[in-house]
VMD Tcl script that builds the backbone (N, CA, C; Angstrom):
set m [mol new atoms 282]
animate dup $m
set s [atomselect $m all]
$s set {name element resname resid chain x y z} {
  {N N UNK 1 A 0.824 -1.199 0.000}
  {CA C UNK 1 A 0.000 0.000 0.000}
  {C C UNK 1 A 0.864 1.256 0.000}
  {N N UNK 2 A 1.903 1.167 0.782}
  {CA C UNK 2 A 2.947 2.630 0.813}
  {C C UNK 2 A 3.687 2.853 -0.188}
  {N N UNK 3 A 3.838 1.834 -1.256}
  {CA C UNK 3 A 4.248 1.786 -2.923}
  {C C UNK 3 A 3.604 2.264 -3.495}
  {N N UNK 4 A 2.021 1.897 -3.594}
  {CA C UNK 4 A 0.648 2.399 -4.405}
  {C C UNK 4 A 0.832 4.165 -3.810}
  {N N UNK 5 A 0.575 4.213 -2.600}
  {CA C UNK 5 A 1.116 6.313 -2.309}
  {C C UNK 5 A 2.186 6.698 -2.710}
  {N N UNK 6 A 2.991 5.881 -2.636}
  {CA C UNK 6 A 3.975 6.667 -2.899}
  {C C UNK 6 A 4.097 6.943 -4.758}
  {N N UNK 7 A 3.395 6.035 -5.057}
  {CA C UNK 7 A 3.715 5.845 -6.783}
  {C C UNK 7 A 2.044 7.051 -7.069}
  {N N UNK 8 A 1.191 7.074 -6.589}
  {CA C UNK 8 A 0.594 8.038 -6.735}
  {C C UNK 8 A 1.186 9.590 -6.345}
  {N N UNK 9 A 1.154 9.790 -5.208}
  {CA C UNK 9 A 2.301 11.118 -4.993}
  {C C UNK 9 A 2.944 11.110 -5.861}
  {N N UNK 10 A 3.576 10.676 -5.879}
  {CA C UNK 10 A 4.548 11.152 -7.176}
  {C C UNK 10 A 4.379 11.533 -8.530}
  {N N UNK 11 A 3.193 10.694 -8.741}
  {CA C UNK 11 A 2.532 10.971 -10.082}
  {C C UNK 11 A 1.844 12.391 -9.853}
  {N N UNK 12 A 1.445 12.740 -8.932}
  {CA C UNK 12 A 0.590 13.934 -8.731}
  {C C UNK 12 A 1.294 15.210 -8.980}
  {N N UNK 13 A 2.786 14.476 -8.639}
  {CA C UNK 13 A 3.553 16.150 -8.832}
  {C C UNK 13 A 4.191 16.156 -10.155}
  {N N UNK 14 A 4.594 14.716 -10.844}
  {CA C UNK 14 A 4.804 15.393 -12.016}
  {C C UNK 14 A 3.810 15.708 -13.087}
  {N N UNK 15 A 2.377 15.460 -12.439}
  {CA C UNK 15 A 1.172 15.887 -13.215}
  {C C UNK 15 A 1.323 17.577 -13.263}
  {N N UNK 16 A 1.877 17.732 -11.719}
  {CA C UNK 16 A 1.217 19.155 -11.343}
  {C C UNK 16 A 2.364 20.140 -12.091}
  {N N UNK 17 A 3.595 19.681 -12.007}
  {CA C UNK 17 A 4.448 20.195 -13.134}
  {C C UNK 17 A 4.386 20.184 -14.173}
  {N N UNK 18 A 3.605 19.238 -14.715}
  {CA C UNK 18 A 3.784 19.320 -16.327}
  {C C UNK 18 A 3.112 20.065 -16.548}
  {N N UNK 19 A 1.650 20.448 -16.181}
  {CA C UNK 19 A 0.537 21.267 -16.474}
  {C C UNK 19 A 0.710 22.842 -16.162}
  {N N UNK 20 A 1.682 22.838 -15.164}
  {CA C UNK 20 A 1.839 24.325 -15.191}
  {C C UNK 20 A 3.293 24.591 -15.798}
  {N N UNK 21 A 3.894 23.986 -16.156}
  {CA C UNK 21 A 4.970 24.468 -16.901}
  {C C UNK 21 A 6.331 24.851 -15.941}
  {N N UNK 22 A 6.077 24.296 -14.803}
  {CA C UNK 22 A 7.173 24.440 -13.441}
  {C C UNK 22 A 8.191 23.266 -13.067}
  {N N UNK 23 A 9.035 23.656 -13.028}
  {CA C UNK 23 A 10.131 22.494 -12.058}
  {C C UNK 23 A 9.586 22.051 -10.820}
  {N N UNK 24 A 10.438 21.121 -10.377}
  {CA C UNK 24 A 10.167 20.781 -9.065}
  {C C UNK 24 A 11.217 21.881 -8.313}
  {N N UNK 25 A 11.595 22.629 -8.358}
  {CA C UNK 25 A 12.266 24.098 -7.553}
  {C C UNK 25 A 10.847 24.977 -7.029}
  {N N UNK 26 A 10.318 25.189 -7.705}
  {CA C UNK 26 A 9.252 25.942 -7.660}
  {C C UNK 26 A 7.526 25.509 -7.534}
  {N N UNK 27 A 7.640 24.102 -6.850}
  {CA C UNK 27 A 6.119 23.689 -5.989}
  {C C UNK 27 A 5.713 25.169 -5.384}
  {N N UNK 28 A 4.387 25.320 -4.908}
  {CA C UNK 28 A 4.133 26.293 -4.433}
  {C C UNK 28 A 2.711 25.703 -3.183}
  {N N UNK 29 A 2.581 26.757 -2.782}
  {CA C UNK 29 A 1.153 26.320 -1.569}
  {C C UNK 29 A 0.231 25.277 -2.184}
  {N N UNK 30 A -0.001 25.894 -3.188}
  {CA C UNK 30 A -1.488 25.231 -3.705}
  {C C UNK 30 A -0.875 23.623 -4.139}
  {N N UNK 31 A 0.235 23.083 -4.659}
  {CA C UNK 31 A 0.952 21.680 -4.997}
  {C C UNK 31 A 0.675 21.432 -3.675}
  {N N UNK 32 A 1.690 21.953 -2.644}
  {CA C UNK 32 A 1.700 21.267 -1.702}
  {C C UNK 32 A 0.312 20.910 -0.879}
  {N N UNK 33 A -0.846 21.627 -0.901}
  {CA C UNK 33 A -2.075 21.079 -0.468}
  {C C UNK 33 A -2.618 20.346 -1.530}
  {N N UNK 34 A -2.448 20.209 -2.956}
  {CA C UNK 34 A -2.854 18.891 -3.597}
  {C C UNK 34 A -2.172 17.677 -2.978}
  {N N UNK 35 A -1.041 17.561 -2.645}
  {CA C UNK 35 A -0.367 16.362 -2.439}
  {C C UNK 35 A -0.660 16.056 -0.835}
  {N N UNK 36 A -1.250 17.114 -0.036}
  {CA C UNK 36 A -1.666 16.693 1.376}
  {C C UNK 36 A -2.980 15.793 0.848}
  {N N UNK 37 A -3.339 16.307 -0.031}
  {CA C UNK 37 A -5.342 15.867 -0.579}
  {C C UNK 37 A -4.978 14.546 -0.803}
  {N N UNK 38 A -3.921 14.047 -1.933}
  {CA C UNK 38 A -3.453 12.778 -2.460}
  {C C UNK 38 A -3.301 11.831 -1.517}
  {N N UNK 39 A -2.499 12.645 -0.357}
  {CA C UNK 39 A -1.621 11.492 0.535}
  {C C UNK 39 A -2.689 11.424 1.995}
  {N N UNK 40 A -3.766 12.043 1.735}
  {CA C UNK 40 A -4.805 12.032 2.701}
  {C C UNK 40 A -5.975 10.566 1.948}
  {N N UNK 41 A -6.483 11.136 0.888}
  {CA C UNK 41 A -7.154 10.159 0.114}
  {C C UNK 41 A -6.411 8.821 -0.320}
  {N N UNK 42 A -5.444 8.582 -0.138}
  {CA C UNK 42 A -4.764 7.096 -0.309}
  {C C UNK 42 A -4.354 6.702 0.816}
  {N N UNK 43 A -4.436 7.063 2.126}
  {CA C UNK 43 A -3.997 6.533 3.558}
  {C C UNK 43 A -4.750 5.540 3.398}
  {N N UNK 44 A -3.756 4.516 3.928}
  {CA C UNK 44 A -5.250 3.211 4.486}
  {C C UNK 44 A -5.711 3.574 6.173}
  {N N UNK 45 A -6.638 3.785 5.771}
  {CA C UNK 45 A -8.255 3.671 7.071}
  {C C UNK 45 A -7.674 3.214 8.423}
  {N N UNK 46 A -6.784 2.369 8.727}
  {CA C UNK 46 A -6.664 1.393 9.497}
  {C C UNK 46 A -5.662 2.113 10.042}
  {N N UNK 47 A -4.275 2.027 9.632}
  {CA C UNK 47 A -3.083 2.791 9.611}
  {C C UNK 47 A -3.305 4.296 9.298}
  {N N UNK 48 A -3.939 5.270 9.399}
  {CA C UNK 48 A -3.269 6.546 9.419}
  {C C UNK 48 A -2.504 7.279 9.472}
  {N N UNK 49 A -2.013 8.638 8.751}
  {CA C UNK 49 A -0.905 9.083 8.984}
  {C C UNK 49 A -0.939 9.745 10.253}
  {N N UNK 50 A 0.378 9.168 11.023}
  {CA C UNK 50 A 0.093 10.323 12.278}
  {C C UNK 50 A -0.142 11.639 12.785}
  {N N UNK 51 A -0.525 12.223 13.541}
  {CA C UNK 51 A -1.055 13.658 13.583}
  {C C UNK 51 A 0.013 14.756 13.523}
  {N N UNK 52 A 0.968 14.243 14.488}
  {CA C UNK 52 A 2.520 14.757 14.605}
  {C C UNK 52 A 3.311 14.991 13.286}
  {N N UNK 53 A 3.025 13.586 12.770}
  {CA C UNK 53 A 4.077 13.687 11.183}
  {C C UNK 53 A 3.305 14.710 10.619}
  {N N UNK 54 A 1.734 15.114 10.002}
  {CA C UNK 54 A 1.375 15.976 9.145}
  {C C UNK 54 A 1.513 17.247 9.723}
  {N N UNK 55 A 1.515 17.391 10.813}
  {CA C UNK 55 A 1.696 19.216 11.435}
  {C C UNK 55 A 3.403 19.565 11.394}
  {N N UNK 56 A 3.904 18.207 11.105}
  {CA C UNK 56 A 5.668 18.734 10.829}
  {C C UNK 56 A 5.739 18.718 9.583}
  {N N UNK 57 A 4.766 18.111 9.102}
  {CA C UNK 57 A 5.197 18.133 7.389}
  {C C UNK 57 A 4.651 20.156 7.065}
  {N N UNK 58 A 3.616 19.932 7.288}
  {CA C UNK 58 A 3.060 21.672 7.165}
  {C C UNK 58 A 3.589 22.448 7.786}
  {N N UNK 59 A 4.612 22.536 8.991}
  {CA C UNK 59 A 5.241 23.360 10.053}
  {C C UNK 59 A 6.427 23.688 8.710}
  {N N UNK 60 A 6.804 22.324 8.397}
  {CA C UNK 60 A 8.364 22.503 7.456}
  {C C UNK 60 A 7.845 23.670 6.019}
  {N N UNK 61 A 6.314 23.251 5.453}
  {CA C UNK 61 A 6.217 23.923 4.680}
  {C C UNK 61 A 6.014 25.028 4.950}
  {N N UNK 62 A 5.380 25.420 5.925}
  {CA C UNK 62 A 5.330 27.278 6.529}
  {C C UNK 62 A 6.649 27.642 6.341}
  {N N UNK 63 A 7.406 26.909 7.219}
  {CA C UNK 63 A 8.614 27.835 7.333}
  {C C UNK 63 A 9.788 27.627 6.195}
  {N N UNK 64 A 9.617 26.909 5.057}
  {CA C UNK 64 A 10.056 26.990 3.634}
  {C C UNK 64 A 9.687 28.480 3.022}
  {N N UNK 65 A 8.305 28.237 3.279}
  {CA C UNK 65 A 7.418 29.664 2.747}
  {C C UNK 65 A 8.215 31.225 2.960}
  {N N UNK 66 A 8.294 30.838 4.503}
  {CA C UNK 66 A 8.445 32.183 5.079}
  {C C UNK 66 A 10.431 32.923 4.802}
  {N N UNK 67 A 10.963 31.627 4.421}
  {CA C UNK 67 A 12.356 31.734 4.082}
  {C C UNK 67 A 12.470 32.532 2.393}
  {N N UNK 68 A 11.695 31.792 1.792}
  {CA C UNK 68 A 11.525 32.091 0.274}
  {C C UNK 68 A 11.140 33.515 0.269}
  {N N UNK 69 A 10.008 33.741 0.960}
  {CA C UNK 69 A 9.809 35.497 1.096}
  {C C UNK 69 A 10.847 35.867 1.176}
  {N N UNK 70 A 11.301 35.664 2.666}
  {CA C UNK 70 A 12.534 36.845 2.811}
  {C C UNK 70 A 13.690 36.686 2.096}
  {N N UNK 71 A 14.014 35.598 1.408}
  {CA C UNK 71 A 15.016 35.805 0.413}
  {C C UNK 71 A 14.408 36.932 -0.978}
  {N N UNK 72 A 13.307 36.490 -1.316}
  {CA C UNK 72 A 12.636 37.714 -2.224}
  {C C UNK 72 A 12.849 39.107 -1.918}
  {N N UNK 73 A 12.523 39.548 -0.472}
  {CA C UNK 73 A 12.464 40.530 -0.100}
  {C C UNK 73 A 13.849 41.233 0.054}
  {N N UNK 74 A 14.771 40.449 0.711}
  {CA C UNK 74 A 16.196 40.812 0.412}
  {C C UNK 74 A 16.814 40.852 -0.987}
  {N N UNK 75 A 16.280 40.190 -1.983}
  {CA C UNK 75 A 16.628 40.451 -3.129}
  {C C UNK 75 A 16.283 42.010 -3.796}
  {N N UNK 76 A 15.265 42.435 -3.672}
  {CA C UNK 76 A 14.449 43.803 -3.953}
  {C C UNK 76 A 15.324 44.632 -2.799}
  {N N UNK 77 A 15.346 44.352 -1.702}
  {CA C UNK 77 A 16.749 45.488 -0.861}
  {C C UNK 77 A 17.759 45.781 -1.780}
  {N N UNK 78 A 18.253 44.478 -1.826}
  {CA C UNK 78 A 19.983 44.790 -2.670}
  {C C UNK 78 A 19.603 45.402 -3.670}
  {N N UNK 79 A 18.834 45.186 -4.755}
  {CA C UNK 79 A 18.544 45.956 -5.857}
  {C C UNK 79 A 18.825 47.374 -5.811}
  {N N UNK 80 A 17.785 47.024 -5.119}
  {CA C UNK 80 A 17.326 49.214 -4.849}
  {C C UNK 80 A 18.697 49.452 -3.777}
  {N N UNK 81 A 19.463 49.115 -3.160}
  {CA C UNK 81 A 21.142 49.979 -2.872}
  {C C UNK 81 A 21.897 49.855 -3.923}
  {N N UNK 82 A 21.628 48.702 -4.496}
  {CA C UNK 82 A 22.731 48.745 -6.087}
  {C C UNK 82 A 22.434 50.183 -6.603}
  {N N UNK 83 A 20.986 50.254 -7.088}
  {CA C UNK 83 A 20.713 51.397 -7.870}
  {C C UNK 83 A 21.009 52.765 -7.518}
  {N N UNK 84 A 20.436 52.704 -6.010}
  {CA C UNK 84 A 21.316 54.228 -5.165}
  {C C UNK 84 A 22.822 54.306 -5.086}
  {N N UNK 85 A 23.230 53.081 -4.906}
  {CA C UNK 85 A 25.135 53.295 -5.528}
  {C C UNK 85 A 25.560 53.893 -6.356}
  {N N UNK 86 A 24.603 53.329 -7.094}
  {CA C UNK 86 A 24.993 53.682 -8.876}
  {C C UNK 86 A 24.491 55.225 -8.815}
  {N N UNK 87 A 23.095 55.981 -8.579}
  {CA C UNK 87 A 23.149 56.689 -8.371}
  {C C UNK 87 A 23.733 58.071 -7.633}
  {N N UNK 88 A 24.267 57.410 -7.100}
  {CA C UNK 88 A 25.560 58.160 -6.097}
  {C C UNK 88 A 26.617 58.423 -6.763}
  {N N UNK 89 A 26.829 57.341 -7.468}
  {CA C UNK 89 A 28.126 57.534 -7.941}
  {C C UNK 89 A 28.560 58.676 -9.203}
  {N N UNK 90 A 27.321 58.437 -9.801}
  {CA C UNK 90 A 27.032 59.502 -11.006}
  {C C UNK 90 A 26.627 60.597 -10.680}
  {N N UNK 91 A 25.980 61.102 -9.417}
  {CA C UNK 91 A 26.274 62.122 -8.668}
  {C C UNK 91 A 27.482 62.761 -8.810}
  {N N UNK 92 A 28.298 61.951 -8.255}
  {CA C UNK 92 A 29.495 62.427 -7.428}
  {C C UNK 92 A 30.593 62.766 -8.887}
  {N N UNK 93 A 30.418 61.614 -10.066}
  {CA C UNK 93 A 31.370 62.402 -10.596}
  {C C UNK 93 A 30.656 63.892 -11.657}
  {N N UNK 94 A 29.516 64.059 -11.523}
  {CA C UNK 94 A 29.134 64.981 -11.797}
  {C C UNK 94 A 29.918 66.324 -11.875}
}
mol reanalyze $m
mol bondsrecalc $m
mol representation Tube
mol addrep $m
């Protein structure tokens, strides 16, 4: 049964890549709650996934999330001092 999920999961994401035209670099929220849906709807009944494992699996994805922002956000910082550098600089030899 953990072959059959796992061979489904998997299929789900390179479904979900092919259709949007994305790598696996760039899953996003909405993949990752299809593949909670997948790996929820193929649990066997009996065996469940534990409660612990799925709030660490979603804890890990929050805080993936929240890393990716702030690398974004630091990217748009550096930018805009590059540009005031540059602007400075052409100032100065003015």
């Amino acid at each position: 049964m953990i072959t059959s999920t796992t061979n489904q999961v998997a299929g789900a994401t390179t479904t979900t890549a092919a259709t949007t035209g994305r790598g696996m670099d760039s899953l996003g929220q909405g993949d990752f709650l299809r593949l909670l849906t997948v790996q929820m709807q193929q649990q066997d009944p009996f065996d469940p996934v534990d409660n612990k494992e799925m709030l660490a699996q979603m804890a890990q994805f929050s805080s993936l999330a929240g890393v990716s922002e702030t690398n974004a956000t630091l990217e748009q910082i550096a930018e805009k001092l590059d540009l005031l550098i540059e602007t400075t600089q052409s100032a100065s030899e003015i």
